[in-house]
MIFIDREN-104913 format. One record per residue (C-alpha): residue in three letters; x, y, z. Coordinates in Angstrom, 1 decimal. Layout:
N
(node ALA, (X, Y, Z)),
...
//
This chain:
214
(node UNK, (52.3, -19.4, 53.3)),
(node UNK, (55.1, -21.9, 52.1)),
(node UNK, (54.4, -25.3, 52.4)),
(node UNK, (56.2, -26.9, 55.1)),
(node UNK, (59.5, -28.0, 55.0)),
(node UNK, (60.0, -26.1, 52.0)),
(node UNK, (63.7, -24.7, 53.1)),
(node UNK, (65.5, -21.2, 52.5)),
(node UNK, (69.2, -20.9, 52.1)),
(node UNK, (70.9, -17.2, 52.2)),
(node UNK, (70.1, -14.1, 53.7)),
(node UNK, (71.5, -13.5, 57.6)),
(node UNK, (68.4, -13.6, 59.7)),
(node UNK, (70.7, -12.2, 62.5)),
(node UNK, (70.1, -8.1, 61.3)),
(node UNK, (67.2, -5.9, 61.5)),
(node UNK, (67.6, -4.9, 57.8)),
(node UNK, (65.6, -5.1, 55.2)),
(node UNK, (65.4, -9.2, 54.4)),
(node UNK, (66.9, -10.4, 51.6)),
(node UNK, (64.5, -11.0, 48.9)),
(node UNK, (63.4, -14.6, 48.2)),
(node UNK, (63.8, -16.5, 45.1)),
(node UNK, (62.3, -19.8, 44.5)),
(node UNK, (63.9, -22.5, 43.0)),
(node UNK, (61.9, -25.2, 40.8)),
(node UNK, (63.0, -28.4, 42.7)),
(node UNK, (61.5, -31.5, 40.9)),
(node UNK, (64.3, -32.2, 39.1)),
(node UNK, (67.6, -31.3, 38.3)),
(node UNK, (70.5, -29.1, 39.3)),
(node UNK, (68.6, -27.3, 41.7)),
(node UNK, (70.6, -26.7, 44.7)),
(node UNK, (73.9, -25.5, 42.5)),
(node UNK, (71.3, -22.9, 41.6)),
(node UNK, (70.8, -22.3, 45.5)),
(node UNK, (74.5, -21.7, 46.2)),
(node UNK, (74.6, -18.9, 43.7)),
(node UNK, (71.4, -17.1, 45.0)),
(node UNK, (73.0, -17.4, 48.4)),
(node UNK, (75.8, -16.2, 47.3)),
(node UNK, (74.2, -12.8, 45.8)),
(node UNK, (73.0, -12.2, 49.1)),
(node UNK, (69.2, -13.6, 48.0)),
(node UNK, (67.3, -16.1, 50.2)),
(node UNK, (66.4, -19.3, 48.4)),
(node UNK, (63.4, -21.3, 48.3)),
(node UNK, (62.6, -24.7, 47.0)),
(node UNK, (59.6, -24.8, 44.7)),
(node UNK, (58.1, -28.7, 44.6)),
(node UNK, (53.9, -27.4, 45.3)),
(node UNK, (51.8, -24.0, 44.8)),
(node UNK, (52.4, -23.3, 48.5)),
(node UNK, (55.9, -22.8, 48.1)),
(node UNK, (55.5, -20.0, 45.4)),
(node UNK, (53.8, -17.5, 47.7)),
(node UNK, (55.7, -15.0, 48.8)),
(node UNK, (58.5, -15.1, 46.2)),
(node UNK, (60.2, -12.3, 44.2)),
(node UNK, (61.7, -14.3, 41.2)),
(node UNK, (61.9, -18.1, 40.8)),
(node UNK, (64.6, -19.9, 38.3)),
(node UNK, (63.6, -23.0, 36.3)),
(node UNK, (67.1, -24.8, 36.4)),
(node UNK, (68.5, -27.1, 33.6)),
(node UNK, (67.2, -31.2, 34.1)),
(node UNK, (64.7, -32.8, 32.0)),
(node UNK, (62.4, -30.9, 30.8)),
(node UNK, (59.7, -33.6, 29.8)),
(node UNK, (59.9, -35.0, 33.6)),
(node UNK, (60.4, -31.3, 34.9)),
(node UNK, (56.6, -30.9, 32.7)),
(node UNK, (55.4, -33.8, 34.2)),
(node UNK, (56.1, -32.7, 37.6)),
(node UNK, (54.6, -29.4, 37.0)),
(node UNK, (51.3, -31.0, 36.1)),
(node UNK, (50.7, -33.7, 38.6)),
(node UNK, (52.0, -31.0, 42.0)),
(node UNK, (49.1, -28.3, 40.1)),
(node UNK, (52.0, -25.8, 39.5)),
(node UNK, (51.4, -24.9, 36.0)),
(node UNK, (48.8, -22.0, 36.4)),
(node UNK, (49.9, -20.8, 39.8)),
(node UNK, (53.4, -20.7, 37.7)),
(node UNK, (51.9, -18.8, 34.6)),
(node UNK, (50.0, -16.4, 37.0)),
(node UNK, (52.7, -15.5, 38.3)),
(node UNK, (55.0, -15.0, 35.9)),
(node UNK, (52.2, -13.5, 33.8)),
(node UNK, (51.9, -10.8, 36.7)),
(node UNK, (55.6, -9.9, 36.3)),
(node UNK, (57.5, -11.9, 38.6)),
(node UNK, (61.3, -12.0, 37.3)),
(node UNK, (62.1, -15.2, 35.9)),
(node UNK, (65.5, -17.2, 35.0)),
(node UNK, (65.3, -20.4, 33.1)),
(node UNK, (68.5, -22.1, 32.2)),
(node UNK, (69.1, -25.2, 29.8)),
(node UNK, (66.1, -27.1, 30.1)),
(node UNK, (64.4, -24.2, 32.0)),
(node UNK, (64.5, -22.1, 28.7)),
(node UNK, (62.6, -25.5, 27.0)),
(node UNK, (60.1, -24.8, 30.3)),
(node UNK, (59.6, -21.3, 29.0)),
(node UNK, (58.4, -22.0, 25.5)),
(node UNK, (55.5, -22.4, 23.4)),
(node UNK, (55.0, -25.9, 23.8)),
(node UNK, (55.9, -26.2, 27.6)),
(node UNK, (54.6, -23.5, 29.9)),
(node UNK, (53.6, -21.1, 27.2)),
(node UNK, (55.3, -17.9, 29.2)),
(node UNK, (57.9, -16.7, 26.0)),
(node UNK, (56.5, -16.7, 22.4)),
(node UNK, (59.5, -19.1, 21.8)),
(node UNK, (60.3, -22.3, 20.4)),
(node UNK, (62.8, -24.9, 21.6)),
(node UNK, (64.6, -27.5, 20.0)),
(node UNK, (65.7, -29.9, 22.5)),
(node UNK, (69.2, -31.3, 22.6)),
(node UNK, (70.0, -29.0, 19.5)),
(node UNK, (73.8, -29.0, 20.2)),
(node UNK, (73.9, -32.4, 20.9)),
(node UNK, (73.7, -35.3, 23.7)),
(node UNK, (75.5, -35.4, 26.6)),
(node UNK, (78.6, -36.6, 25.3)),
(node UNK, (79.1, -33.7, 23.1)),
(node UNK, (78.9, -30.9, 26.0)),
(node UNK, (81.1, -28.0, 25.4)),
(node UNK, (82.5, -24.8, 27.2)),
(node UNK, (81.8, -21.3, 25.0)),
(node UNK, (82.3, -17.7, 25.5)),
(node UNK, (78.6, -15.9, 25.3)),
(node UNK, (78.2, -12.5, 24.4)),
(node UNK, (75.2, -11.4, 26.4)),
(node UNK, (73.4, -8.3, 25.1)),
(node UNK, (73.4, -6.1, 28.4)),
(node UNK, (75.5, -7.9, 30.7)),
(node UNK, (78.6, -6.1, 31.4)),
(node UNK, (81.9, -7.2, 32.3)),
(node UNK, (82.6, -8.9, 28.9)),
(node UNK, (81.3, -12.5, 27.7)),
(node UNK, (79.8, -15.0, 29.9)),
(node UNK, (81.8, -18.5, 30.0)),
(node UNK, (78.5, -20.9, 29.3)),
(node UNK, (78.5, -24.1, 30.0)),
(node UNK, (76.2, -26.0, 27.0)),
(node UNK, (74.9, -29.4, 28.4)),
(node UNK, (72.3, -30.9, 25.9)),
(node UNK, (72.0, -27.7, 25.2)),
(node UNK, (68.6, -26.4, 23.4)),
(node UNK, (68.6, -23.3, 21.2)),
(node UNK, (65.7, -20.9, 20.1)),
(node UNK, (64.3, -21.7, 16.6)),
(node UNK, (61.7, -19.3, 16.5)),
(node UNK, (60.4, -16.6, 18.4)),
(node UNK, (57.6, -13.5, 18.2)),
(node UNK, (58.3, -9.8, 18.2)),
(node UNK, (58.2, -9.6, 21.7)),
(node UNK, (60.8, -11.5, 22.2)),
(node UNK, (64.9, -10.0, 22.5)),
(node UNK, (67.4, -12.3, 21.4)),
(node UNK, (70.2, -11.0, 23.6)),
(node UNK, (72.6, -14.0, 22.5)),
(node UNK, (73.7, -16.2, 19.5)),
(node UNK, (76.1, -19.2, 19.5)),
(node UNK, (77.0, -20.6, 15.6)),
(node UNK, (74.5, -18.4, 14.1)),
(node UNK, (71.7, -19.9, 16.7)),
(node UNK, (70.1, -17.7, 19.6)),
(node UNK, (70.9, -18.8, 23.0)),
(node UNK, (69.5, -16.3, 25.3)),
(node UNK, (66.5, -14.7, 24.9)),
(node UNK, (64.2, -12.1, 26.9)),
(node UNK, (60.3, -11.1, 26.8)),
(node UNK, (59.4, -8.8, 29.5)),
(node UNK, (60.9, -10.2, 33.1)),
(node UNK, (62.0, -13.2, 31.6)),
(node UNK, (65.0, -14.4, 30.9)),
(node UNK, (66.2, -17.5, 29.2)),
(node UNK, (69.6, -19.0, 28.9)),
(node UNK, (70.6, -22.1, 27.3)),
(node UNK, (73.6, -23.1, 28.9)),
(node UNK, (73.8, -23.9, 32.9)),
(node UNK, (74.6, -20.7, 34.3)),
(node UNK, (74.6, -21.8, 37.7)),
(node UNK, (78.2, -23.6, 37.0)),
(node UNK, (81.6, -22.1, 37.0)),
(node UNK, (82.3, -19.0, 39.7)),
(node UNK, (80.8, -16.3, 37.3)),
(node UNK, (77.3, -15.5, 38.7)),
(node UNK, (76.6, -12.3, 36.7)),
(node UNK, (73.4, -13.9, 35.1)),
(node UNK, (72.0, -14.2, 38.3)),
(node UNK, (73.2, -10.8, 39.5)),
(node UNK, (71.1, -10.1, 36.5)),
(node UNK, (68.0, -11.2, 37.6)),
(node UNK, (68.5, -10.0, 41.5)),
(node UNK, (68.7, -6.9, 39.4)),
(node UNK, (65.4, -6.8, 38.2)),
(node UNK, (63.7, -8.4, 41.5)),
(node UNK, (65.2, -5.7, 43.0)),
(node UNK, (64.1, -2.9, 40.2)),
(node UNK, (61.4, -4.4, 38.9)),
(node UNK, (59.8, -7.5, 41.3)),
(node UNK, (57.6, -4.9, 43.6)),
(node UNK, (56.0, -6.6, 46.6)),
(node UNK, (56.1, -10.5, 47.4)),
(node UNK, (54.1, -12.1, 45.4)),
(node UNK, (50.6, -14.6, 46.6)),
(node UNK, (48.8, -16.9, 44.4)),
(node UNK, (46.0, -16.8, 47.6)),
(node UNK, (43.1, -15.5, 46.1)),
(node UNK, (42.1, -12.2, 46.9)),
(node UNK, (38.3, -11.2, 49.3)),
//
């Protein structure tokens, strides 16, 4: 079960339908709870992520945008890493957006055969507003918000690039996963999370549990 205090935003526990289906949030650092609001929003139930215990019973998780060294560092001293990579490994959808697409990679979690380069657009100083056109995503380009913004230097065969910004791929996706490198949790469009309700819905099966099996 979740750990406790770990709280849940969306859904209306009020009906007898189906419940919504719950996403988990990565909550160590960062944007988190903008990412909340739009998974409310949807019409999923949110979950914040901070120890193994929270993952079970989830049907997607975002990595939001932050830090991604001190996101990393969280991930290792809570023990979230491998319960994370099982997971994700088993199929659950994932979203990772800004530094969550750093999270992804080769030299981070090891979930997309990509490679980041961190702050590729620049610092902070030199964030930026940009129309994205996102391969699959109707409804016309997305308006992404590039924040330190990474980009995706290298990547393997199994890997889509479903976006490019000044020649550099921005959005990428292997399997379930999906990774963005601008915040897409800003703004009103919410498409990129639609996106990923989408394939929970499609695609994300049962809840998943990282208790072991008898």
């Amino acid at each position: 079960m979740a750990a406790a205090g770990a709280p849940e935003l969306g859904g209306d526990p009020s009906t007898n339908a189906t419940p919504a289906p719950l996403i988990g949030v990565l909550a160590l650092q960062g944007d988190f709870q903008a990412h909340e609001r739009v998974l409310a929003r949807i019409g999923a139930r949110a979950r914040e992520v901070r120890v193994p215990g929270d993952l079970d019973g989830l049907r997607g998780l975002v990595i939001p945008g932050g830090e991604s060294t001190t996101m990393m560092l969280g991930v290792q001293r809570e023990g979230l890493a491998e319960p994370l990579r099982e997971l994700a490994l088993g199929g659950l959808p994932v979203l990772g957006s800004c530094a969550g697409l750093i999270m992804l990679d080769r030299e981070h979690l090891g979930l997309m055969d990509i490679t980041a380069r961190r702050n590729a657009f620049g610092r902070q100083v030199r964030s930026f507003e940009a129309e994205v056109d996102l391969v699959g995503l109707d409804g016309g380009p997305v308006r992404g918000m590039f924040i330190r913004a990474p980009w995706i230097v290298e990547h393997g065969p199994a890997v889509e690039i479903l976006a490019e910004l000044d020649g550099h791929a921005v959005a990428a996706r292997q399997g379930e996963m999906l990774a963005v490198a601008f915040h897409s949790e800003l703004g009103g469009d919410d498409r990129v999370h639609r996106l990923l309700l989408q394939w929970v819905l499609s695609f994300g099966g049962a809840a998943r549990s990282i208790a072991p099996q008898p």
